[in-house]
C-alpha positions in Angstrom: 103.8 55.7 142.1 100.9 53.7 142.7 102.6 50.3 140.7 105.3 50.7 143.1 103.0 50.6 145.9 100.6 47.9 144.4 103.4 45.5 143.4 105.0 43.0 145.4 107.8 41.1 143.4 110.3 43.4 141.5 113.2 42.5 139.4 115.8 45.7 138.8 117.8 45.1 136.0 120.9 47.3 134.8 122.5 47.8 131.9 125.5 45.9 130.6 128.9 46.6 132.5 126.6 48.8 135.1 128.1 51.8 136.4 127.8 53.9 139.9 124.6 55.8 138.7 123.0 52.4 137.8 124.3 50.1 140.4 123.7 52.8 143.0 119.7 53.6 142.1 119.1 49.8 142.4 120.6 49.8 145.8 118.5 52.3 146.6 115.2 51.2 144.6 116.0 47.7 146.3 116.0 49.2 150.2 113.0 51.2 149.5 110.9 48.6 148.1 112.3 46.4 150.9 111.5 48.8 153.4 107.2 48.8 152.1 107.8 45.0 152.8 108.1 43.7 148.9 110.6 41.1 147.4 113.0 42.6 145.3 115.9 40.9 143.1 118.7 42.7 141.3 120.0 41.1 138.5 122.8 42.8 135.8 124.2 41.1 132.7 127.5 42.1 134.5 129.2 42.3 137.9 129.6 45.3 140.1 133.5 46.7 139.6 135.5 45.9 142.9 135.2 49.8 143.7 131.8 49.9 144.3 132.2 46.6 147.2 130.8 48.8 149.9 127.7 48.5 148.3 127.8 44.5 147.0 128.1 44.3 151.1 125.0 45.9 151.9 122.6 44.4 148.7 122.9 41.2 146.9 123.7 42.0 143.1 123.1 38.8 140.7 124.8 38.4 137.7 122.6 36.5 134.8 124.3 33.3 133.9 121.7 32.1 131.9 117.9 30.2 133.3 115.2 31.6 134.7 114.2 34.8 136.7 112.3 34.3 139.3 108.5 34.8 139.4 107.8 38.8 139.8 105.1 41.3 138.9 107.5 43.9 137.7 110.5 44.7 135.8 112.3 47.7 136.6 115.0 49.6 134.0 117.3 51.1 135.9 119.4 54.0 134.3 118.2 52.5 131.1 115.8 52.8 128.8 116.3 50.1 126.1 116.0 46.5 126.7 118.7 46.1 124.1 121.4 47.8 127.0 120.6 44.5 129.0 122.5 42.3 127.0 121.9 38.6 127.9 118.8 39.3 130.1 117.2 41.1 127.2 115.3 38.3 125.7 115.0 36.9 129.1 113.2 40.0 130.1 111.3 40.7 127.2 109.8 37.2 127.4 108.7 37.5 131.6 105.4 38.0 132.0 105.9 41.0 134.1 105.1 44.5 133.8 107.3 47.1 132.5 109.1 50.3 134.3 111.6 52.9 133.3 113.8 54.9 135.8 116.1 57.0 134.1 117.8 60.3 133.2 118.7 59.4 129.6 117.4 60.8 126.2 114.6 57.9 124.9 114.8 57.8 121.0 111.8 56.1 119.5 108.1 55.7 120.9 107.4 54.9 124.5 107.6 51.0 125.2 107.0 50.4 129.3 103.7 50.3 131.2 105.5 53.2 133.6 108.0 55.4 133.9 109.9 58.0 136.1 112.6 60.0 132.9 113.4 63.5 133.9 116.7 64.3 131.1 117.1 67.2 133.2 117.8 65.1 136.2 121.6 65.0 137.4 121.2 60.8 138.5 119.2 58.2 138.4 119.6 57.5 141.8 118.7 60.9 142.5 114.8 60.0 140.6 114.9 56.9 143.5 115.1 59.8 146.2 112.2 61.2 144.7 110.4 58.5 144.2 111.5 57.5 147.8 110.1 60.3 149.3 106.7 60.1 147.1 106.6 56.9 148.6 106.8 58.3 152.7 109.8 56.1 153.1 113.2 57.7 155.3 116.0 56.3 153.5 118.3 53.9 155.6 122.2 54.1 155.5 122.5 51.6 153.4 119.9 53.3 150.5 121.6 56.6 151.6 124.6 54.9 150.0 123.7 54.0 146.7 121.6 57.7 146.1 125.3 59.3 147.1 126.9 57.0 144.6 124.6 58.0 141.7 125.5 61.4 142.7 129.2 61.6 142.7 129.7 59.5 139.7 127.5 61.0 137.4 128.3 64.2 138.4 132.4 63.9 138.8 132.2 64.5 142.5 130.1 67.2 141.9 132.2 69.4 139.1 130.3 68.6 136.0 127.5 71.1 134.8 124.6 68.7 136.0 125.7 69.4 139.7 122.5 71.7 140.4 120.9 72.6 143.7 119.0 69.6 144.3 121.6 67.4 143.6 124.0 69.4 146.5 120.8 69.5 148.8 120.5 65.9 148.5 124.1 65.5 149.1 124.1 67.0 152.2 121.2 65.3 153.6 122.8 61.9 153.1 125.7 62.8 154.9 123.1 63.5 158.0 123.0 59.7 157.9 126.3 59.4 158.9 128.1 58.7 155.3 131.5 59.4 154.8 132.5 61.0 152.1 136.3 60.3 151.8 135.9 56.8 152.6 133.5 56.8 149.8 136.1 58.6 147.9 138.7 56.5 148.3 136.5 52.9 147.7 135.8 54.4 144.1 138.8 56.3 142.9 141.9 55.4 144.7 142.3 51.8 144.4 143.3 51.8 141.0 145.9 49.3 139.7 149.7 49.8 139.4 149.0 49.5 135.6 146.7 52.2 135.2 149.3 55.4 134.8 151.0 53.4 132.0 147.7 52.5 130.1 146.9 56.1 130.9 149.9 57.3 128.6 149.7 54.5 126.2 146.4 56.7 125.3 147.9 60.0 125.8 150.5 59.3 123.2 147.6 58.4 120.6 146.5 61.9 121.3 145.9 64.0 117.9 144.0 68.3 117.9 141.5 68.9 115.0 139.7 71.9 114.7 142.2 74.7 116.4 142.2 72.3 119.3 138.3 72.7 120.1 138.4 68.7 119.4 140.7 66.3 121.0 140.9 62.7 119.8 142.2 59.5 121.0 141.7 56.4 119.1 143.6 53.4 121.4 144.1 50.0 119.9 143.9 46.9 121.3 146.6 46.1 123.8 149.8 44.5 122.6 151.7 41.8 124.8 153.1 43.3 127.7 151.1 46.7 127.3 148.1 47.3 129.5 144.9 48.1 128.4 142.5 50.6 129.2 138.9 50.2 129.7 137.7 52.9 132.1 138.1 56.4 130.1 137.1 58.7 132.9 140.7 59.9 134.1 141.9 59.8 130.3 139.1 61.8 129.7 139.2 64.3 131.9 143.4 65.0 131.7 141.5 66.3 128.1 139.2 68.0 129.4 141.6 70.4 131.3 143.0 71.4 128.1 141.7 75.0 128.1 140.8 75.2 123.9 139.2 71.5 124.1 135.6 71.6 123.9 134.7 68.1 122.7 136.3 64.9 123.6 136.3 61.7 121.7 138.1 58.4 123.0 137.9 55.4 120.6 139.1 52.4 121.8 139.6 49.0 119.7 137.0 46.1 122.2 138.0 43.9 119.5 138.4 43.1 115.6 136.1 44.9 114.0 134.3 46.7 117.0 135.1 49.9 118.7 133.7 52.0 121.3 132.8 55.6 121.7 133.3 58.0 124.8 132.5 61.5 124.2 132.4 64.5 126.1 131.7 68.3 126.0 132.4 71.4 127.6 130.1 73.5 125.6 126.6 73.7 124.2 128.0 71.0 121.8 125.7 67.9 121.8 127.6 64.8 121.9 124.5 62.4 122.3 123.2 63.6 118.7 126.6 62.8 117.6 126.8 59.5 119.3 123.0 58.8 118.0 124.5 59.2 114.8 126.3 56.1 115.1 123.6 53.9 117.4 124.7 55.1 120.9 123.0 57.7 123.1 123.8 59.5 126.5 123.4 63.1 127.6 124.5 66.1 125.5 127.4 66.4 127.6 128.2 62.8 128.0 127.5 60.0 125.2 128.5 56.7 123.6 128.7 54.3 121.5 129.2 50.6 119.9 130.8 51.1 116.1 131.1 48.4 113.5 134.8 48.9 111.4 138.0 48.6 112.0 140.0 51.7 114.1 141.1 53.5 111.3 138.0 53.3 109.7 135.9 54.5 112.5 137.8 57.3 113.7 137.5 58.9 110.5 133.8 58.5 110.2 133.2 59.6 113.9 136.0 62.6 113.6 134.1 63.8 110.0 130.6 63.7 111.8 132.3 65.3 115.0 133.6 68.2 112.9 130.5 68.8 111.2 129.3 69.5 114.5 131.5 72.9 114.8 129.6 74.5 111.9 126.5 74.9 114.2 125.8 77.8 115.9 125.2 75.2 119.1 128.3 74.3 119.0 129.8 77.6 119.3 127.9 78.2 122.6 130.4 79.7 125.3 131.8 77.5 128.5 129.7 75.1 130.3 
């Protein structure tokens, strides 16, 4: 706590394509650090999705172009823990002569690299660590800071229904909405402004849908998007539509980026670990919630990922009863 007292220029970097959790804790970092008078910059490899403009309104978010950062006595991961997550501003960052800080919730895999850090895995956000930390630090959070801890919150719990929703998490809730946030209004910014395209990418992937495993596992693998056909980047709704299947217990969406490279979503309902899975390919996540970049072509990957995913069953951990 005492670097973030002692410091005076920060720059909060995300990881790429930043999400509510991580876009959130920087809005918050950012109006606490503000708040004890210091300079603070936040810089992504990636814009801010449109949904999340209530809080590009309140705090500047830079996107790295390429150049230089400006001058600054500490770097500060957010909801990250690898500089490799950074994309572009990786080498950028790992070159500035600046200290090194962590804030995150993720499993680490390999020996500590930073100067400091604030990892709890248990920990339902990383916004939620920037309350903490906020507090530890005697400063009231503002509306605006309020804003991005609730973020974190909702997102990374699914408005509160995933298994990470624990009593600090609804605690905090409620004491942001003291500050006079709005909840449906938040709501609405983040999951009700979704394109007219959506419901027909949605059952583009639904018709990929194939059961292994009695129906415990559920797999989509979506190709690229064909001319006229809409594609589908964010998996959450896909994801959960499985989820609601009452025999599913794992979850695995692999979509096509592009030749050659696929991406992994993965999801549990059970004791099931889907970061070791994913950590078998070179992602990581949460044991409920994990990804992943995969060399190979479609084909090729799903039956990799699949194989490893039904070796997974055999376990007695993977057995375990509903989350």
């Amino acid at each position: 706590m005492e670097a973030l007292r002692a410091g005076q220029r920060f720059v909060l970097a995300g990881h790429v394509k930043p999400d509510g959790d991580c876009i959130g804790a920087q809005a918050a970092l950012a109006g606490t650090l503000a708040a004890l008078g210091k300079q603070v910059w936040i810089y992504n490899p990636d814009p801010p999705e449109p949904q999340f403009d209530y809080l590009t309104r309140e705090f500047r978010f830079r996107t790295f172009d390429g150049g230089a950062l400006p001058e600054h006595d500490w770097t500060v991961l957010l909801d990250i823990s690898e500089l490799s997550r950074c994309g572009p501003l990786e080498p950028v960052l790992r070159a500035a002569n600046s200290r090194k800080m962590v804030i995150d919730h993720h499993v680490h895999v390999g020996p500590p690299w930073w100067d400091e850090a604030f990892v709890d895995v248990d920990c339902a956000a990383s916004g939620l660590l920037v309350r903490r930390i906020a507090r530890a630090l005697g400063v009231e959070l503002d509306r605006a800071s309020a804003l991005g801890v609730f973020t974190s919150l909702v997102t990374d719990t699914g408005w509160f229904k995933y298994s990470n929703t624990d009593a600090e998490t609804l605690a905090t809730a409620a004491e942001l909405l003291e500050l006079g946030l709005e909840p449906a209004r938040i709501y609405g910014s983040i999951y009700q402004r979704q394109s007219a395209e959506l419901p027909l990418a949605l059952a583009r992937g639904l018709s990929r849908l194939r059961y292994h495993a009695e129906r415990r596992l559920a797999v989509i693998d979506l190709p690229r998007a064909a001319p006229g056909e809409s594609e589908l980047v964010d998996s959450d709704l896909l994801l959960d539509i499985l989820r609601s299947v009452e025999a599913v217990e794992v979850v695995l969406f692999l979509r096509e980026a592009q030749a050659g490279t696929c991406k992994l979503s993965a999801r549990s309902k059970t004791d099931y670990d889907v970061q070791r899975l994913a950590g078998r390919f070179g992602g990581g996540g949460h044991r409920k919630a994990a990804g992943a970049t995969i060399q190979g072509s479609l084909s090729e990957v799903r039956e990799r990922v699949v194989a490893a995913a039904l070796e997974g069953f055999s376990t007695p951990a993977a057995s375990g009863g509903r989350a």
